[in-house]
ROZA-693937 format. One record per residue: y, x negated, z negated of N, C-alpha, C, O, CB in turn. Coordinates in steps of 0.1 Angstrom, whole numbers. Atoms other than C-alpha are relative to their C-alpha. Glycine has a CB too. Example, Ala and Ser with C-alpha at 12.3 -4.5 7.8 and 13.67 -1.06 7.14 Angstrom:
ROZA-693937
<site <-12, -9, 0>, <-45, -123, -78>, <12, -9, 0>, <12, -19, -7>, <0, 10, -12>>
<site <-11, 9, 0>, <-11, -137, -71>, <11, 8, -8>, <22, 3, -9>, <5, -4, 14>>
//
This chain:
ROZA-693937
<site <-13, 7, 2>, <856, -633, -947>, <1, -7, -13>, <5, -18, -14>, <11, 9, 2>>
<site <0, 3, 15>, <852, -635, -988>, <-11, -16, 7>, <-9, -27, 2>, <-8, 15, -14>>
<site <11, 12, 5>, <824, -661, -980>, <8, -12, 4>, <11, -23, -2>, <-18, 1, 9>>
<site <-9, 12, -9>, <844, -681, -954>, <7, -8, -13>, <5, -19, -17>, <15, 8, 14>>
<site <-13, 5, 8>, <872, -687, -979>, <-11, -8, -16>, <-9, -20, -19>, <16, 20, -5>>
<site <4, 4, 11>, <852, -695, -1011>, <-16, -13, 6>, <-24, -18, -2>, <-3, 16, -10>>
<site <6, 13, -3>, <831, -724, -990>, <15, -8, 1>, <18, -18, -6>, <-12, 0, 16>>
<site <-14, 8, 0>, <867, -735, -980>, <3, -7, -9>, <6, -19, -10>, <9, 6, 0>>
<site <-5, 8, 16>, <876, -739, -1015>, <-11, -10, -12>, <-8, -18, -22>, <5, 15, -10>>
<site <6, 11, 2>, <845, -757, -1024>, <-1, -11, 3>, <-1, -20, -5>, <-6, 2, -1>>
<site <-2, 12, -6>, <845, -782, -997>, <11, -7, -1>, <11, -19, 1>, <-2, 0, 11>>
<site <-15, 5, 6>, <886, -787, -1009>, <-8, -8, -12>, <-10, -20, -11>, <13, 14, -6>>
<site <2, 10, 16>, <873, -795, -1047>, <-11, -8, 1>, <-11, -16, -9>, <-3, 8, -13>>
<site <8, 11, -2>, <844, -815, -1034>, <4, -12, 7>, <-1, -23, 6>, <-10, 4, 5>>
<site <-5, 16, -4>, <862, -838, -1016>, <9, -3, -6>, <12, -15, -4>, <3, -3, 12>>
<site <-6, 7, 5>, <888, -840, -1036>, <-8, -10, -16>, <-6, -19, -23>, <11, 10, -2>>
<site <11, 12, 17>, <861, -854, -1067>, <-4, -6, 10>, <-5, -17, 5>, <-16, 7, -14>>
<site <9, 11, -7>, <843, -873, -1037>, <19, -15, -3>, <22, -24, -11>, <-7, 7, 25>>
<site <-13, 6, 5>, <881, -890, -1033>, <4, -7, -11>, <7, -18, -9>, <6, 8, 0>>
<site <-1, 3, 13>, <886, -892, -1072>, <-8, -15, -2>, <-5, -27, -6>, <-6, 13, -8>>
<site <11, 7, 8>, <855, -908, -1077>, <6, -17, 8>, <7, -26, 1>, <-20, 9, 3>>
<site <-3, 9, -8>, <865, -936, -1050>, <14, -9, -7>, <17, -20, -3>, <3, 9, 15>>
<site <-11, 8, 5>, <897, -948, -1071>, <-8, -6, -7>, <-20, -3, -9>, <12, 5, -6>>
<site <4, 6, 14>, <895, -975, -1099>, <1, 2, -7>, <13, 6, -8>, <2, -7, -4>>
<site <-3, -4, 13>, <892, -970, -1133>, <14, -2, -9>, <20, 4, -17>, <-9, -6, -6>>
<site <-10, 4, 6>, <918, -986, -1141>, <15, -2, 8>, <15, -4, 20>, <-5, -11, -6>>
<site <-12, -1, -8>, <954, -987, -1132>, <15, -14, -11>, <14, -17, -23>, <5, 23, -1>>
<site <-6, 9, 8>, <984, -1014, -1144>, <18, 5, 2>, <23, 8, 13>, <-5, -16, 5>>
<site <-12, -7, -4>, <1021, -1002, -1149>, <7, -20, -6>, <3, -28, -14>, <5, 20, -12>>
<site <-11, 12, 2>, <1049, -1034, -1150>, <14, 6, 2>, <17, 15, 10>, <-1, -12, 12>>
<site <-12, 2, -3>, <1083, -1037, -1155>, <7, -13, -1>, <5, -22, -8>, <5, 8, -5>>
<site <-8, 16, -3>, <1108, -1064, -1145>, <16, 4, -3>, <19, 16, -1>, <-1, -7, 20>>
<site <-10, -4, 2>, <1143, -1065, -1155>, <9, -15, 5>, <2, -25, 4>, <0, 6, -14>>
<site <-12, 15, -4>, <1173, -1095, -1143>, <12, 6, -10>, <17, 17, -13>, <8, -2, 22>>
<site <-7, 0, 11>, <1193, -1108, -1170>, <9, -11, 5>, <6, -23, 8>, <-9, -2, -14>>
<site <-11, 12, -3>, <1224, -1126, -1161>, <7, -7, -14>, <16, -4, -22>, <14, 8, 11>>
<site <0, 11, 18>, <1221, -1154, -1192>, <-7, -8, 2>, <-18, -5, 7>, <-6, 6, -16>>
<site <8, 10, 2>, <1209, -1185, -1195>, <-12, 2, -6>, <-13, 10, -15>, <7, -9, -7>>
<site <15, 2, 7>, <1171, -1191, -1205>, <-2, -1, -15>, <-11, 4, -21>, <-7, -11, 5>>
<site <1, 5, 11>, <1178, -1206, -1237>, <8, 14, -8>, <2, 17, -18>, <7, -15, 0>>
<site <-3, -13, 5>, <1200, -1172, -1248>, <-10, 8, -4>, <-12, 12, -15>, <5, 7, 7>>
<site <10, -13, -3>, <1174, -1148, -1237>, <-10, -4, -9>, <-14, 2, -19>, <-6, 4, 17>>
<site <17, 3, 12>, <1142, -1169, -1253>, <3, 2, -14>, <-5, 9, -20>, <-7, -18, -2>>
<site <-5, -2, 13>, <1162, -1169, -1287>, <-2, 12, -3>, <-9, 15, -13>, <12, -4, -2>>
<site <1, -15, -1>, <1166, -1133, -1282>, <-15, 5, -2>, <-16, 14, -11>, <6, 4, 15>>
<site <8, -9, -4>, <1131, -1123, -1271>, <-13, -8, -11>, <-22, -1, -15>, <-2, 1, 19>>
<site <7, 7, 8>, <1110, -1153, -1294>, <0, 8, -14>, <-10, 4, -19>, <6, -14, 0>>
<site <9, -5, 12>, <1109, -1130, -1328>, <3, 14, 5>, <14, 17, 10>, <5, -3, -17>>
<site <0, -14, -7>, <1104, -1094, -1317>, <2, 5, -12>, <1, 17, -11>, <-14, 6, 9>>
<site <-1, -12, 16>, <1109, -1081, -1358>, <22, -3, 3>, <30, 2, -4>, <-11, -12, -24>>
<site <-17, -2, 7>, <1150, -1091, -1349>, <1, 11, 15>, <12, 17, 17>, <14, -21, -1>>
//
């Protein structure tokens, strides 16, 4: 029974790294926001990022 259960739990963590390995390295996070303001406000606003 011990043996059963401890192949179990290897073939779990082997396919979860087979799985793993199958993603991309890399990943990209975005955010978006709506701004009810004219364009010319907001660029003024967002054009020197030190104010």
């Amino acid at each position: 029974m011990l043996k059963i259960i401890a192949i179990a739990v290897v073939t779990i963590i082997a396919g979860t790294l087979i799985f793993a390995a199958t993603k991309p390295n890399t990943f990209r996070v975005e955010r978006s926001m709506s701004i009810n303001a004219s364009a010319e406000k907001v660029f003024a606003l967002i054009n020197d990022f030190k104010r």
